[in-house]
Biopython code that builds the backbone (N, CA, C, O; Angstrom):
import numpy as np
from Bio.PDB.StructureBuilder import StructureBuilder

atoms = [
    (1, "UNK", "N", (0.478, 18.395, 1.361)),
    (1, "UNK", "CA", (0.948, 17.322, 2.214)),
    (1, "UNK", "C", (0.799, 15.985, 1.489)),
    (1, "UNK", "O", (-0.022, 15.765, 0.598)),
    (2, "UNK", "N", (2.014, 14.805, 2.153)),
    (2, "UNK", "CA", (1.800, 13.944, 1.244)),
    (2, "UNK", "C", (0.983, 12.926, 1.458)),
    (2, "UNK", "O", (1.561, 12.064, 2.121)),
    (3, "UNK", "N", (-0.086, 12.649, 1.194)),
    (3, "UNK", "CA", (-0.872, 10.973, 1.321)),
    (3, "UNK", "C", (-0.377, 10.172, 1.230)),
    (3, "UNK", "O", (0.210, 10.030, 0.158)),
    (4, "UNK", "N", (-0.257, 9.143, 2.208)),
    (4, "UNK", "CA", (0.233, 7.470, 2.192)),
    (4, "UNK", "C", (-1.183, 6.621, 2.812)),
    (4, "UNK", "O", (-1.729, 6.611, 3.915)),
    (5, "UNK", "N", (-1.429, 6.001, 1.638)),
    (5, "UNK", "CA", (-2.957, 5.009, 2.136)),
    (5, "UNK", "C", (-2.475, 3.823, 2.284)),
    (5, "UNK", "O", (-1.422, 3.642, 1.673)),
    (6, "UNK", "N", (-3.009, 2.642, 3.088)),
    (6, "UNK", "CA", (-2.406, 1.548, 3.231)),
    (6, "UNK", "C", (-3.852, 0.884, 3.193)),
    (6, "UNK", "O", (-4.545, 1.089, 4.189)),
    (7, "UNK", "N", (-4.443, 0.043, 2.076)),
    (7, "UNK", "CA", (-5.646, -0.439, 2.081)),
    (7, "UNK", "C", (-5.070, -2.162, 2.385)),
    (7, "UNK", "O", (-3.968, -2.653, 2.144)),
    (8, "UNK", "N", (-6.144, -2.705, 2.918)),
    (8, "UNK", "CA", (-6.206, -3.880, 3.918)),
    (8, "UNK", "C", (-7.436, -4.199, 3.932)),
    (8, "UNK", "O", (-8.380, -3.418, 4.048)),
    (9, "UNK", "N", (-7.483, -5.428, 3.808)),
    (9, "UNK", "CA", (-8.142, -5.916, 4.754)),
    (9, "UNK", "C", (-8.217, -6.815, 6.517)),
    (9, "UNK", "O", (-7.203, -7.439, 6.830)),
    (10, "UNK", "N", (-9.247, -6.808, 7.382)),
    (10, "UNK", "CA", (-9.093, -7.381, 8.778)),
    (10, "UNK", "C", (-8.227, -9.025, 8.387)),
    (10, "UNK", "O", (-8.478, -9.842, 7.501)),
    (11, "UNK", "N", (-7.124, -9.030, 9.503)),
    (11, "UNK", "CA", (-7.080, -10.424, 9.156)),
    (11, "UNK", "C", (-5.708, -10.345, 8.299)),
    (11, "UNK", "O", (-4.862, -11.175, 8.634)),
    (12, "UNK", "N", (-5.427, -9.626, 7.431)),
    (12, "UNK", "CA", (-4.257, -9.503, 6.723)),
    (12, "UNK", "C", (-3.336, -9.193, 7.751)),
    (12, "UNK", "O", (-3.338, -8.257, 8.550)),
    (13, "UNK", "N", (-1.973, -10.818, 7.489)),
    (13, "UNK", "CA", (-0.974, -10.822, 8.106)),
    (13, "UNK", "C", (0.488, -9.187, 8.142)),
    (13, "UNK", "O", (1.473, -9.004, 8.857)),
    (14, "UNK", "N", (-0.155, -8.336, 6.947)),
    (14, "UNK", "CA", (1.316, -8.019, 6.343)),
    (14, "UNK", "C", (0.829, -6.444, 6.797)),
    (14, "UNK", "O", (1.839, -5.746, 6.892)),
    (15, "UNK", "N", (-0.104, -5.866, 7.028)),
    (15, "UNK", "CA", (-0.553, -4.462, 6.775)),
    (15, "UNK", "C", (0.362, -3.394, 8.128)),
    (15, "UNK", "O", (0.740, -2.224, 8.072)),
    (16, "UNK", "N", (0.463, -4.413, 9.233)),
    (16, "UNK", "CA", (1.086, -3.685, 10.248)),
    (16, "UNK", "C", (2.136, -3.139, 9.725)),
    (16, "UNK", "O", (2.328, -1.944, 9.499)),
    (17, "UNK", "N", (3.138, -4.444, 9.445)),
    (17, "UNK", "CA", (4.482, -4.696, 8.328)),
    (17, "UNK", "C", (4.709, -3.461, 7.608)),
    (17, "UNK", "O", (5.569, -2.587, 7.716)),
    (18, "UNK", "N", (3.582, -3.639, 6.746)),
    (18, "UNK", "CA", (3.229, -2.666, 5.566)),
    (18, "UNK", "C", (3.593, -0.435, 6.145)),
    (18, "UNK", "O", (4.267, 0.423, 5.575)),
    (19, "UNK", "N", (2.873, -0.381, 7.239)),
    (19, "UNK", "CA", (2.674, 0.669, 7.752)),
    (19, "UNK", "C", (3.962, 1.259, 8.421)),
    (19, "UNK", "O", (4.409, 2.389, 8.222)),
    (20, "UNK", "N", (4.498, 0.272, 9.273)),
    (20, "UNK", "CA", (6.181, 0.451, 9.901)),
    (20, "UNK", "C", (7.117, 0.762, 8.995)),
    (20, "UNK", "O", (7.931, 1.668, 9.173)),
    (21, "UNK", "N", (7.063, -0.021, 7.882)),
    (21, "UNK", "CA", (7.664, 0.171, 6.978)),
    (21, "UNK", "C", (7.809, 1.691, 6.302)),
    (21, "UNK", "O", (8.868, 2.258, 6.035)),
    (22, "UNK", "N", (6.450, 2.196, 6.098)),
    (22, "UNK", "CA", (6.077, 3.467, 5.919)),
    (22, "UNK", "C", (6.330, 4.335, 6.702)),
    (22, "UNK", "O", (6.414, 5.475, 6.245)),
    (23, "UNK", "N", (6.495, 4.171, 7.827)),
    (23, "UNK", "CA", (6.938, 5.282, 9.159)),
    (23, "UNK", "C", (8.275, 5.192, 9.105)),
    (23, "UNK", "O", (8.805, 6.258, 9.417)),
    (24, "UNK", "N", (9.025, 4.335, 8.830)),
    (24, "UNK", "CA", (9.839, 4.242, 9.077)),
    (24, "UNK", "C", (11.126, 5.281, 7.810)),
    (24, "UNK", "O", (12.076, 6.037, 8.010)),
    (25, "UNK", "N", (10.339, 4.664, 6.402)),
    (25, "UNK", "CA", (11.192, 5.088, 5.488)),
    (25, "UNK", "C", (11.196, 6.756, 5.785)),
    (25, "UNK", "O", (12.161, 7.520, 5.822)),
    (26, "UNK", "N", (9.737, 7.039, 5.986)),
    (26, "UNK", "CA", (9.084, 8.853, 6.474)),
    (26, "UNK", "C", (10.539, 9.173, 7.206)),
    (26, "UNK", "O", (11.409, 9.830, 6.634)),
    (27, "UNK", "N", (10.631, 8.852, 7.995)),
    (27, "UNK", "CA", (11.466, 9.398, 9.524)),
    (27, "UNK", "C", (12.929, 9.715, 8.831)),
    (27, "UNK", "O", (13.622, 10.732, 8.863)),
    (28, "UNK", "N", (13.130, 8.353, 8.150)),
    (28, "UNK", "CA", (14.749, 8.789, 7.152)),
    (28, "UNK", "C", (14.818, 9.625, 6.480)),
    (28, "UNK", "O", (15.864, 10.268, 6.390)),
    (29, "UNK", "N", (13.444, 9.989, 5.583)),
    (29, "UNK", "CA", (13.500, 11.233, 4.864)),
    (29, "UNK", "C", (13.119, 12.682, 5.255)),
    (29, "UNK", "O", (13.115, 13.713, 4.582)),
    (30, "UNK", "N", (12.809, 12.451, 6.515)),
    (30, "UNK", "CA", (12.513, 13.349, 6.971)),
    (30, "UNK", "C", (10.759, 14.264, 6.747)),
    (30, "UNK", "O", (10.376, 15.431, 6.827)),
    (31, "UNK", "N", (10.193, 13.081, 6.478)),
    (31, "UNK", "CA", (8.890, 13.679, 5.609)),
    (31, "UNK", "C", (7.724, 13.103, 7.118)),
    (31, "UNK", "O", (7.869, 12.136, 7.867)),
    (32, "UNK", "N", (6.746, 14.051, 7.091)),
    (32, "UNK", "CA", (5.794, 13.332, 7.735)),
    (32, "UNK", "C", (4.500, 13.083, 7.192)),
    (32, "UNK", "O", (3.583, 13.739, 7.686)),
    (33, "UNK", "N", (4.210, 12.234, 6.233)),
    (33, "UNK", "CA", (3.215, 12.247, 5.235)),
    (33, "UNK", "C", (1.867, 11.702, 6.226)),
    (33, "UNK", "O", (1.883, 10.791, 7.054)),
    (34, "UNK", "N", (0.908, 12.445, 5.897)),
    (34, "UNK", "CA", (-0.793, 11.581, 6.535)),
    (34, "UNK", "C", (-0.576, 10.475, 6.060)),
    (34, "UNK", "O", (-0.240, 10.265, 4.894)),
    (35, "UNK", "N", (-0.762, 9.575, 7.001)),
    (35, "UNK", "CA", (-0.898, 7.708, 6.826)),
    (35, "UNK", "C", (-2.527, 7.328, 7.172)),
    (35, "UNK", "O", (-2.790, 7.223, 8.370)),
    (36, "UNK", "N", (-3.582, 7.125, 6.244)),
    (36, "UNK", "CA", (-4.591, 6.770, 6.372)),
    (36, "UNK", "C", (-4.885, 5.262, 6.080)),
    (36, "UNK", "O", (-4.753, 4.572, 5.069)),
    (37, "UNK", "N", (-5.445, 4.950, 7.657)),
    (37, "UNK", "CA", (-5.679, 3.041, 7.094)),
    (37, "UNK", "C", (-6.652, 3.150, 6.547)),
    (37, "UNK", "O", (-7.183, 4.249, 6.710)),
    (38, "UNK", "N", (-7.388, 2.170, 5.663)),
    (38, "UNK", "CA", (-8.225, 2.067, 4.877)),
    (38, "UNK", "C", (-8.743, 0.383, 4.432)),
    (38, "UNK", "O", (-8.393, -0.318, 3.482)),
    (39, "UNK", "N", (-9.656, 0.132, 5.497)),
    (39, "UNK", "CA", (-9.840, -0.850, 5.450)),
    (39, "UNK", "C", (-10.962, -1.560, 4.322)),
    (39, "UNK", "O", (-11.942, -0.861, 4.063)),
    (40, "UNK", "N", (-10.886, -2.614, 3.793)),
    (40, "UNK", "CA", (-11.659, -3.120, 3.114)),
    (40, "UNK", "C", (-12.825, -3.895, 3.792)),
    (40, "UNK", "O", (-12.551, -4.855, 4.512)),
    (41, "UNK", "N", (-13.977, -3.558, 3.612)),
    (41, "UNK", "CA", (-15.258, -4.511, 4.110)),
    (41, "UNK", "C", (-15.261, -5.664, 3.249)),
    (41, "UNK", "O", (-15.069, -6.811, 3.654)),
    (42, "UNK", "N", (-15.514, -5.292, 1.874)),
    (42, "UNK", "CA", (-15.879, -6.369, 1.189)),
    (42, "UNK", "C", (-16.098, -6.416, 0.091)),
    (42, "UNK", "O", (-16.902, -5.625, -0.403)),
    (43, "UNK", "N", (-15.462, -7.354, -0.653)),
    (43, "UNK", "CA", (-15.662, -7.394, -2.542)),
    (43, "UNK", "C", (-16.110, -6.247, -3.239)),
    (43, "UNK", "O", (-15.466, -5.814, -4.195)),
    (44, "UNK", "N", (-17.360, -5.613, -2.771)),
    (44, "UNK", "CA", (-17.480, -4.221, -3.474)),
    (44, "UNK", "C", (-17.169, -2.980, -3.109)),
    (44, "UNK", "O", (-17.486, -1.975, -3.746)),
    (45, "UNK", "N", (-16.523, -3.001, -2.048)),
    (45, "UNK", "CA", (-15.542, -2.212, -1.492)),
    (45, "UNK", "C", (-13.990, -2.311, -2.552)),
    (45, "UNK", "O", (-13.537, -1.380, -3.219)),
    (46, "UNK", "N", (-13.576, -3.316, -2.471)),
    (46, "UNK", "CA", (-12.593, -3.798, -3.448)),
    (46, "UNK", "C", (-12.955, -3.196, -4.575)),
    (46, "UNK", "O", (-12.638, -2.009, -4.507)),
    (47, "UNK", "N", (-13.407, -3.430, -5.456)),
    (47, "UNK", "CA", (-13.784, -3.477, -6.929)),
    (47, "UNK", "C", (-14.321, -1.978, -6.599)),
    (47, "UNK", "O", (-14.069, -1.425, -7.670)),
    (48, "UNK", "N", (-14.674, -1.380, -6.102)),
    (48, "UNK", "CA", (-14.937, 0.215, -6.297)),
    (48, "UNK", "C", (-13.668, 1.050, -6.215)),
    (48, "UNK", "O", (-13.543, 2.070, -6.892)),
    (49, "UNK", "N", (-12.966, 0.725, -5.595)),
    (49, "UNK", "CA", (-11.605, 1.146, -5.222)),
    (49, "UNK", "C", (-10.112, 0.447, -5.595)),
    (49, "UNK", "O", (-8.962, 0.592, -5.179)),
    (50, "UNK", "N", (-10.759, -0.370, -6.586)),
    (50, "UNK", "CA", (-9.350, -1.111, -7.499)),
    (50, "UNK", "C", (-8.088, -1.798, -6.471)),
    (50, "UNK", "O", (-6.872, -1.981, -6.514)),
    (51, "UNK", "N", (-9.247, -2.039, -5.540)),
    (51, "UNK", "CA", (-7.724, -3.012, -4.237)),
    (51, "UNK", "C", (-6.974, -4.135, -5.122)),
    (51, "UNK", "O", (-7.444, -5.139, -5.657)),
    (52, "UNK", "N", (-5.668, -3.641, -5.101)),
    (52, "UNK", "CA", (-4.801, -5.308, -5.832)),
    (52, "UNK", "C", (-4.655, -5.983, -4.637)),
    (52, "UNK", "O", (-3.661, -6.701, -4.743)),
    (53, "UNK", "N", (-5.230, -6.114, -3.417)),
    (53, "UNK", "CA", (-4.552, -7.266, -2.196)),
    (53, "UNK", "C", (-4.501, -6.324, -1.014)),
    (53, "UNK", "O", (-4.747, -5.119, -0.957)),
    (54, "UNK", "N", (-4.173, -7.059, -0.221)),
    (54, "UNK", "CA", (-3.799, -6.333, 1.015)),
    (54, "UNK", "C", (-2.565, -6.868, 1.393)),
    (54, "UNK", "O", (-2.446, -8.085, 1.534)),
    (55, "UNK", "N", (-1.099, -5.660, 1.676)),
    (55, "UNK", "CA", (-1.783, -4.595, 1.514)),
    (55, "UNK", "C", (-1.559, -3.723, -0.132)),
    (55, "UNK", "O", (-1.073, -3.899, -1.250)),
    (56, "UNK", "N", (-2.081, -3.009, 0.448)),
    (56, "UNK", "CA", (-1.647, -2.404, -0.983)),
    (56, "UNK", "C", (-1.147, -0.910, -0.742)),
    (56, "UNK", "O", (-2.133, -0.225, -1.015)),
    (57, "UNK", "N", (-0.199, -0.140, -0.401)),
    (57, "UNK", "CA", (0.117, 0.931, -0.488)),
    (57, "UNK", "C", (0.720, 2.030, -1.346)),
    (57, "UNK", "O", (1.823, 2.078, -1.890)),
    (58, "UNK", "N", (-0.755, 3.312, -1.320)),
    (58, "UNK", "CA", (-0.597, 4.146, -2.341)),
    (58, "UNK", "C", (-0.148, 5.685, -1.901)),
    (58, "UNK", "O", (-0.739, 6.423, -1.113)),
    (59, "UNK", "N", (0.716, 5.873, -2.426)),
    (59, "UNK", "CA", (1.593, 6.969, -2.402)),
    (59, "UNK", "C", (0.489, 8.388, -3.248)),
    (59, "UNK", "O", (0.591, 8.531, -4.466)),
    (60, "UNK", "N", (-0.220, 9.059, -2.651)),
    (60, "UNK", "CA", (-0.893, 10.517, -3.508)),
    (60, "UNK", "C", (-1.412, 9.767, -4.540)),
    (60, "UNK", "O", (-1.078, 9.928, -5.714)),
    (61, "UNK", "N", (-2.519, 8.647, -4.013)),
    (61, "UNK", "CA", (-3.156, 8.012, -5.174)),
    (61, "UNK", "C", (-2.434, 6.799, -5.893)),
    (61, "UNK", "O", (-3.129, 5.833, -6.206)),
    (62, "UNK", "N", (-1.273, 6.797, -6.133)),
    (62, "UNK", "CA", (-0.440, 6.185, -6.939)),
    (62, "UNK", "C", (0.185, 4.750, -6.376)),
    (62, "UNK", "O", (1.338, 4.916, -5.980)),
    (63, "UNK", "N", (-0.228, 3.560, -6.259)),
    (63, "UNK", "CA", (0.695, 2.203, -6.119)),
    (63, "UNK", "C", (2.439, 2.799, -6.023)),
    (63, "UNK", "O", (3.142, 3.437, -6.806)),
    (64, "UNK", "N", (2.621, 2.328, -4.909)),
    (64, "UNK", "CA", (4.032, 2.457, -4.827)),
    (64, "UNK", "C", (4.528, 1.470, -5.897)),
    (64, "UNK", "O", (5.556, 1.758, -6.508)),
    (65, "UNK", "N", (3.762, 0.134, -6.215)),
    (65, "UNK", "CA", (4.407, -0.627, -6.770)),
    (65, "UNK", "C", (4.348, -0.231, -9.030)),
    (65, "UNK", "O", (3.228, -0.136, -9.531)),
    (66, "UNK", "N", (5.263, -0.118, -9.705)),
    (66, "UNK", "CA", (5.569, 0.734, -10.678)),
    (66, "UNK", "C", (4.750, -0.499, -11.862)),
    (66, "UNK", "O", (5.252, -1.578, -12.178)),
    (67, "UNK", "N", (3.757, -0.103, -12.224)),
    (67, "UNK", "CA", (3.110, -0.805, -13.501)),
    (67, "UNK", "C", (1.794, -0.923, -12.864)),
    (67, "UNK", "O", (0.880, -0.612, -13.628)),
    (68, "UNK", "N", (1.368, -1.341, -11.490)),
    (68, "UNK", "CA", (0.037, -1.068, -10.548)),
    (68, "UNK", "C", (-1.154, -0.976, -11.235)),
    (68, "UNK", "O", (-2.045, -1.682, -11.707)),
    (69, "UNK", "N", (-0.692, 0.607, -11.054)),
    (69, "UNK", "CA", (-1.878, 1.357, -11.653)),
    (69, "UNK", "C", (-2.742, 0.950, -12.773)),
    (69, "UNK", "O", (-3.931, 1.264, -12.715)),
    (70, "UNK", "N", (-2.321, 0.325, -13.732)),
    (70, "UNK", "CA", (-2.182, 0.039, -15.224)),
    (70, "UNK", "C", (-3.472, -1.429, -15.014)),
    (70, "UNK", "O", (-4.387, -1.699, -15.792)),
    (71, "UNK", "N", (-3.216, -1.932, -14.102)),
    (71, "UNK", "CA", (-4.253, -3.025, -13.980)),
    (71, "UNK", "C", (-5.578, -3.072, -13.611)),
    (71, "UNK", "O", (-6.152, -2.343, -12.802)),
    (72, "UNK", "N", (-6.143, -4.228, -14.437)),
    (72, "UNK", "CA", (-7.852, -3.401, -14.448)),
    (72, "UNK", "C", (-8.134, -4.149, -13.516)),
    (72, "UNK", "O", (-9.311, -3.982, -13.198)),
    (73, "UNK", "N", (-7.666, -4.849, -12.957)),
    (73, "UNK", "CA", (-8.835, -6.224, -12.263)),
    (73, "UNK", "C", (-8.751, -5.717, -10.394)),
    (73, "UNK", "O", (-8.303, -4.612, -10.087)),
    (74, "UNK", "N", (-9.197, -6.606, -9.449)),
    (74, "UNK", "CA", (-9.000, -6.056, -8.230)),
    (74, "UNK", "C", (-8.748, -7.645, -7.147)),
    (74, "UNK", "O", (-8.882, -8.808, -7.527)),
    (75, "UNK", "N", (-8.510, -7.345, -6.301)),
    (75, "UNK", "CA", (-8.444, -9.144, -5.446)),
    (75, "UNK", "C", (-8.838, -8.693, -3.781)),
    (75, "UNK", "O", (-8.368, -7.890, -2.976)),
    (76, "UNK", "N", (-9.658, -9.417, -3.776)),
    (76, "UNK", "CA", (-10.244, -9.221, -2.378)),
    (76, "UNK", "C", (-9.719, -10.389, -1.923)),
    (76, "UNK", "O", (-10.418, -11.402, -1.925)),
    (77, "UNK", "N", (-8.052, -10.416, -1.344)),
    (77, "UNK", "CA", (-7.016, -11.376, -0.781)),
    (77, "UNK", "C", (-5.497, -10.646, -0.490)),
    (77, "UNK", "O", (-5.015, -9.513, -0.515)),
    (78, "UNK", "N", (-5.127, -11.836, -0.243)),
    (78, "UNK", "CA", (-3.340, -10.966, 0.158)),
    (78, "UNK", "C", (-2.894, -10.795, -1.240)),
    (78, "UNK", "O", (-3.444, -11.409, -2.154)),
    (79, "UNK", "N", (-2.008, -10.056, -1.411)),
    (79, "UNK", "CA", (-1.366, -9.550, -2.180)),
    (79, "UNK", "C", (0.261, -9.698, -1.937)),
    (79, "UNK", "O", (0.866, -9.521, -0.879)),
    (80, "UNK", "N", (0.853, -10.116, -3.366)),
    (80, "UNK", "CA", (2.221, -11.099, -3.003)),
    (80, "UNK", "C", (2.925, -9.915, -3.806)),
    (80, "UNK", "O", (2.504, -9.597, -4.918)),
    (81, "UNK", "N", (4.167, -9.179, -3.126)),
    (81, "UNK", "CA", (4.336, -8.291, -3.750)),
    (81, "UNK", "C", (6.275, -9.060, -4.592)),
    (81, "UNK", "O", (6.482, -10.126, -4.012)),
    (82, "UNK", "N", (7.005, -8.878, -5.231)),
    (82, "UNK", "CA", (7.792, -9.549, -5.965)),
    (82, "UNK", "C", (9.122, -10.057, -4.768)),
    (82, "UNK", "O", (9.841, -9.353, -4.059)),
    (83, "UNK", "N", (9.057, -11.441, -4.914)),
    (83, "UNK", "CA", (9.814, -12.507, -4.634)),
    (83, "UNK", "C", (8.920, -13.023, -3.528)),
    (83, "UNK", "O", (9.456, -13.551, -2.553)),
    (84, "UNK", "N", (7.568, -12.914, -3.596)),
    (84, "UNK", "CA", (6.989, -13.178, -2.839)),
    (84, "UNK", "C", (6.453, -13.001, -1.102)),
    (84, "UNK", "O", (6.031, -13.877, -0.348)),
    (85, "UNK", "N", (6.668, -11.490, -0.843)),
    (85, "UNK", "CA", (6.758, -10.858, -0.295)),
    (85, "UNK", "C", (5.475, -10.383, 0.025)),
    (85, "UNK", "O", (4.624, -10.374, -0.864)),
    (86, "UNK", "N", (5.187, -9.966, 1.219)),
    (86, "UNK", "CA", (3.477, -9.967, 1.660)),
    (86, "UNK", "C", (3.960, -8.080, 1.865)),
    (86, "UNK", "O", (3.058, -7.283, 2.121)),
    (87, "UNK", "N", (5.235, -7.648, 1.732)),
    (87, "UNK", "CA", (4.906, -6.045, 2.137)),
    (87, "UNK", "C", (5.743, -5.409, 0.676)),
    (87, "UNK", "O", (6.746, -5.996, 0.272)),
    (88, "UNK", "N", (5.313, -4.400, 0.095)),
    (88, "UNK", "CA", (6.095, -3.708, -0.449)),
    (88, "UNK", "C", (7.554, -3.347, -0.408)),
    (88, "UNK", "O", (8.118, -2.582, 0.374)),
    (89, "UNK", "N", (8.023, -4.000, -1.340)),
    (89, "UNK", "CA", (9.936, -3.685, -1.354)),
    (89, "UNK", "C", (10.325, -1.924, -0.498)),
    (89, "UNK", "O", (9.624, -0.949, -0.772)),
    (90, "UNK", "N", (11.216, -1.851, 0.252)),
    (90, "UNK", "CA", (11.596, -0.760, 1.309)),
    (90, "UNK", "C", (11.371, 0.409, 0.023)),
    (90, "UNK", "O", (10.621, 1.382, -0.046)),
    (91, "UNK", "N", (12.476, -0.216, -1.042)),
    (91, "UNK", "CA", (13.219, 1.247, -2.077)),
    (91, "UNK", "C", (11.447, 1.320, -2.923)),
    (91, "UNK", "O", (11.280, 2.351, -3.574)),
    (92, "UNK", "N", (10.530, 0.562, -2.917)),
    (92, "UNK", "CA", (9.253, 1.078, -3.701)),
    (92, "UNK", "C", (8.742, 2.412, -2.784)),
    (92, "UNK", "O", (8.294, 3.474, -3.216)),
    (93, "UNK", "N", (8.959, 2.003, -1.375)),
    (93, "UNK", "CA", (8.274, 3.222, -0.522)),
    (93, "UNK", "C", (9.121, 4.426, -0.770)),
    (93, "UNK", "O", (8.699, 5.570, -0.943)),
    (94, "UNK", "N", (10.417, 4.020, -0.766)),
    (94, "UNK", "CA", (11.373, 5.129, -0.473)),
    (94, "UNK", "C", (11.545, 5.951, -2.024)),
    (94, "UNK", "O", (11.809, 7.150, -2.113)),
    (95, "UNK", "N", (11.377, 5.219, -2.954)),
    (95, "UNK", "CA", (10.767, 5.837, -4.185)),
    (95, "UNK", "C", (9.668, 6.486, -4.917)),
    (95, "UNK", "O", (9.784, 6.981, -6.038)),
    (96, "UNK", "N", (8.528, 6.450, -4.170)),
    (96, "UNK", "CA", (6.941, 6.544, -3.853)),
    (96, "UNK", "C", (7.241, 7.586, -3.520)),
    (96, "UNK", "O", (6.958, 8.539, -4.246)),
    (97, "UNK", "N", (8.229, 7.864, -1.753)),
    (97, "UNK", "CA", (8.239, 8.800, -0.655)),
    (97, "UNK", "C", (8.795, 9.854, -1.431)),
    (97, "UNK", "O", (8.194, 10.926, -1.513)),
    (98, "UNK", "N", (10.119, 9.621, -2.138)),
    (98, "UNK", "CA", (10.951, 10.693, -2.579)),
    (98, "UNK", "C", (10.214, 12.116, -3.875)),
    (98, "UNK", "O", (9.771, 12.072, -5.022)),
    (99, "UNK", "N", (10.386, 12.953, -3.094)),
    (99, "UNK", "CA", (10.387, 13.841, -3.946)),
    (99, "UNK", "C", (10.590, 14.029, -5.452)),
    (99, "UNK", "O", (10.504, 15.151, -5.951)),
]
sb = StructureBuilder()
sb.init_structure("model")
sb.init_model(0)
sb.init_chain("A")
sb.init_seg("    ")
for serial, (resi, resn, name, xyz) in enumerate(atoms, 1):
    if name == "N":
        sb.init_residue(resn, " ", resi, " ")
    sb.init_atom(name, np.array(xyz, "f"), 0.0, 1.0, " ", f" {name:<3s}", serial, name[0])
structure = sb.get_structure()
């Protein structure tokens, strides 16, 4: 089965966003992947678990977003995903999602 984690922290404007988004692309593909929230307490919560922001959603371990992984550092804050965007681009999920 497929894992979809959506790490956050309380307070982050985008994670709901983030999650609909994820149900949503699921339903088109017809997939019903476990969606586990995963909230962040705090800085060493972060840094144990390589949070880039909230949110941050990982596909079977893997950053939907493509180069992610590759980064060493972590941010206990929002996370601006490209053009400045607080949720992951639709086609990153739907590319993540796809088989």
């Amino acid at each position: 089965m497929t894992v979809v984690e959506i790490l956050y922290f309380d307070g982050c404007p985008h994670y709901e966003e983030a999650r609909a988004l994820v149900e949503r692309v699921s339903a088109e593909l017809a997939l019903a992947p476990e969606i586990r929230m995963t909230p962040m307490p705090d800085v060493d919560a972060a840094e144990q678990l390589r949070f880039l922001g909230s949110p941050t959603v990982r596909v079977d371990g893997r950053d939907v977003e493509p180069g992610a992984d590759e980064r060493k550092g972590f941010a206990f804050g929002c996370r601006v995903y490209e053009g400045g965007a607080g949720a992951p681009d639709e086609q990153l999920v739907r590319d993540a999602l796809t088989p």
